[in-house]
C-alpha positions in Angstrom: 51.0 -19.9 -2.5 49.8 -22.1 -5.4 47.7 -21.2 -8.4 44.0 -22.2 -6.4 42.7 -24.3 -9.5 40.0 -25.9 -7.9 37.8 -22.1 -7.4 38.8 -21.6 -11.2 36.3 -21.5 -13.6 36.4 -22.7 -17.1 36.8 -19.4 -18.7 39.3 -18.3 -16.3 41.1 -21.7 -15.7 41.9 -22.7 -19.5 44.3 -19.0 -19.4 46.6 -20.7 -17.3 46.8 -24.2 -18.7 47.2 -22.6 -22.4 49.8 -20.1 -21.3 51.9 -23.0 -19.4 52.3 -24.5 -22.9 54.6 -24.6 -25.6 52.1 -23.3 -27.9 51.3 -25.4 -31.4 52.0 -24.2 -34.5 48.9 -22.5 -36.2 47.5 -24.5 -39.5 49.1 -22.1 -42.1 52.6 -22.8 -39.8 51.9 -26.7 -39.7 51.2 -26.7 -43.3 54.2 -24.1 -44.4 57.1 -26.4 -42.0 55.5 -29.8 -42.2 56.9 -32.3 -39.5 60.0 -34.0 -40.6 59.2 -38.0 -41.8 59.9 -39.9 -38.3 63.3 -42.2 -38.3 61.8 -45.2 -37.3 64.7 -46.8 -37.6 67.2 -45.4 -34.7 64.4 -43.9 -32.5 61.0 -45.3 -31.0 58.6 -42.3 -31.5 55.4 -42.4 -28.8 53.0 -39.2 -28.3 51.3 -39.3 -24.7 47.6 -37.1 -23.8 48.0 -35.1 -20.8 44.6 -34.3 -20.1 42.8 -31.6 -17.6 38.8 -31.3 -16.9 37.2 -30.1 -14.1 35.0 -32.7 -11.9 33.9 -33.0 -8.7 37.4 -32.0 -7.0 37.7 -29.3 -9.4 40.5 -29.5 -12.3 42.0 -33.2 -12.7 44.6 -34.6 -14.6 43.8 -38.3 -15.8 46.1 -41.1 -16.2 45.7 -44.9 -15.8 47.2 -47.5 -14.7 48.5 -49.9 -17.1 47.4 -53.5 -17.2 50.0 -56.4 -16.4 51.5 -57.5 -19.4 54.4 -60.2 -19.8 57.1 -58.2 -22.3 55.9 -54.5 -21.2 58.3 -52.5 -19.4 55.6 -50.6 -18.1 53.6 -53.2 -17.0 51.1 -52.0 -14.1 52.9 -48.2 -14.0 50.9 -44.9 -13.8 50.6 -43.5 -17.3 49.4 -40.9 -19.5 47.2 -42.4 -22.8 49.8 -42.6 -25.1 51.9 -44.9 -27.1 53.8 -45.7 -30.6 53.9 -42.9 -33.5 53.0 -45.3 -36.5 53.8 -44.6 -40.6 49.6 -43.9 -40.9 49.8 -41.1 -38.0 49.9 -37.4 -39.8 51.9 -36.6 -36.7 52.4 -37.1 -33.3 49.6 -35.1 -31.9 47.7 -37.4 -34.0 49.3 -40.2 -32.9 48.5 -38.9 -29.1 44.8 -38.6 -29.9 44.6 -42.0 -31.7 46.1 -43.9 -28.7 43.8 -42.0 -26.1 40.9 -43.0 -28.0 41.8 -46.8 -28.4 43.2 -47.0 -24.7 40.4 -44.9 -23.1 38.0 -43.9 -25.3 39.0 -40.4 -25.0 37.4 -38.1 -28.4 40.0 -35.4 -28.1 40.2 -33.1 -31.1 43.1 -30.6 -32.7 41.1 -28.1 -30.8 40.9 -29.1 -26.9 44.6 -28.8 -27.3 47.0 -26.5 -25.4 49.9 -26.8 -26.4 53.1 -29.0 -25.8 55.5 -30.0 -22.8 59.1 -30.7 -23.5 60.0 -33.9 -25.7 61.9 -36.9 -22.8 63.9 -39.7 -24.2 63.0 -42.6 -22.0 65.9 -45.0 -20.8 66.7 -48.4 -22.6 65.0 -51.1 -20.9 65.7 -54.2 -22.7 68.4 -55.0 -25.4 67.8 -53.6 -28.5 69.2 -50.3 -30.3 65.7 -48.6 -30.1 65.0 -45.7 -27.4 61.7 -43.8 -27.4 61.2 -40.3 -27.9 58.3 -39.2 -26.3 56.0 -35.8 -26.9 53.4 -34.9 -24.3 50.5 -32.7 -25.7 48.2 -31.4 -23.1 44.2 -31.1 -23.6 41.3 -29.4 -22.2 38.1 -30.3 -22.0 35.0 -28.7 -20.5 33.8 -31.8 -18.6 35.3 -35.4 -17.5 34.2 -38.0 -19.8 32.4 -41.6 -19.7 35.5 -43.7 -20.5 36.1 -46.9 -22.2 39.5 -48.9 -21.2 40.6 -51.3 -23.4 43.1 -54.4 -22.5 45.8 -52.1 -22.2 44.6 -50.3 -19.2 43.6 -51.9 -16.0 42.1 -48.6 -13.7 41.5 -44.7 -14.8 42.1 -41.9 -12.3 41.5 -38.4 -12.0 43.8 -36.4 -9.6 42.6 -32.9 -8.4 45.3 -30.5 -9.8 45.2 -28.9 -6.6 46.1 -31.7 -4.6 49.5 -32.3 -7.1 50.7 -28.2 -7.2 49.9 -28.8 -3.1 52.6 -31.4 -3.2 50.0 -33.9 -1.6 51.5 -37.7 -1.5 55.2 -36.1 -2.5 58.4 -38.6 -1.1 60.9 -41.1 -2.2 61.0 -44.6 -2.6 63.3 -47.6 -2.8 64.2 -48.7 -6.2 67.1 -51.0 -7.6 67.8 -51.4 -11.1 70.4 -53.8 -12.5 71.9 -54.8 -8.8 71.9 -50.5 -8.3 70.0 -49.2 -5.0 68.6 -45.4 -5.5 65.9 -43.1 -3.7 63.3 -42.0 -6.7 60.6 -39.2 -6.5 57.2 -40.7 -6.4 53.6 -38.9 -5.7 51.3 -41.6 -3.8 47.6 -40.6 -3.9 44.5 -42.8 -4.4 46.3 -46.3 -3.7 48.8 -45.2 -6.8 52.0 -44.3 -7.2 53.2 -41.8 -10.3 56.7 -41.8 -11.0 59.4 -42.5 -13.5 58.7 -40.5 -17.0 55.2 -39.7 -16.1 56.2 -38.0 -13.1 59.0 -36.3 -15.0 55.8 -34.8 -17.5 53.6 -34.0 -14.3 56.0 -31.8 -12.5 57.0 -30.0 -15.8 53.5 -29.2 -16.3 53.2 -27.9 -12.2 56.3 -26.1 -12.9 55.0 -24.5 -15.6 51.9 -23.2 -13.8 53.3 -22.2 -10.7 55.8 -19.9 -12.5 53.2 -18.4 -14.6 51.1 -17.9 -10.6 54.5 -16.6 -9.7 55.2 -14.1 -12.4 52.1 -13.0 -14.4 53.3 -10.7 -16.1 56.3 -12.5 -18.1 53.0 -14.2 -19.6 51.0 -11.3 -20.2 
């Protein structure tokens, strides 16, 4: 049986999303052990909002679907709000709430978040000696917000957690890559499909929960 998120209050929900985390440092912590200054250089740095409100369908996860641009990668994928550390950001959460405000007019705070999911290097997908290092922070908030896209994104969706720890929309699908045939993992809900880097985030996050449902009292 899966954690029933959707019956879950607000006061008895946020529990489980905070314990799923890697929890942040506290300010004293943060200000003790600073981050490290980013290598720019070798290694892309991007910070990525994974965030959780309840709505009509109970808890949801947003993401949203990337406009089609000429020279992006990612152009028309399923994402998380997220993109590029830059020198101004004090640090990649930072850097995470910056991007979720300019792509979706999210007003996240240090405080609506939960912790951390584990850092993914994404795969080189053009020449060039750069790879991205990615860090997904996940937020709470106590309602869904009004949103504001910019260019970058095309569509916003909210999927009912219950419907991804449910496995709704779960298969594979046919994807070749540099003359290579291969079967990839892909959740289809809503007309979308979620898959690639930002499914690799969404199931740790499931994971996550669905131990802690599992065994309570390693989180006690």
């Amino acid at each position: 049986a899966t954690t029933e998120i959707y019956t879950l209050s607000l006061h008895d929900a946020l529990p489980i999303f905070r314990l799923a985390m890697v929890p942040l440092p506290s300010k004293s912590q943060a200000q003790a052990a600073p981050e490290k200054p980013l290598d720019l250089g070798k290694v892309r740095h991007a910070a990525v909002a994974l965030v959780v409100a309840p709505g009509p369908q109970g808890w949801s996860l947003l993401m949203m679907k990337r406009a089609d641009r000429e020279g992006d990668p990612w152009s028309g994928h399923m994402s998380f709000p997220g993109g590029h550390v830059e020198p101004s950001d004090a640090d990649h959460l930072h850097a995470a709430m910056r991007e979720a405000s300019e792509e979706m007019g999210l007003k996240l705070k240090r405080q609506h978040c939960l912790g951390e999911l584990s850092a993914v290097s994404s795969p080189r997908v053009k020449a060039g000696p750069k790879r991205r290092m990615v860090r997904a922070f996940v937020f709470a908030l106590s309602e869904q917000p009004e949103l504001t896209l910019n260019a970058e994104a095309a569509s916003s969706h909210w999927f009912p957690m219950q419907q991804l720890l449910d496995g709704e929309g779960r298969g594979l699908f046919d994807f070749e890559w540099k003359g290579n045939k291969m079967k990839l993992p892909r959740i289809d809900l809503q007309g979308q499909r979620i898959w690639g880097m930002s499914l690799g985030m969404l199931d740790e996050l499931l994971d996550r929960i669905r131990r802690l449902n599992k065994d309570p009292e390693e989180h006690a």
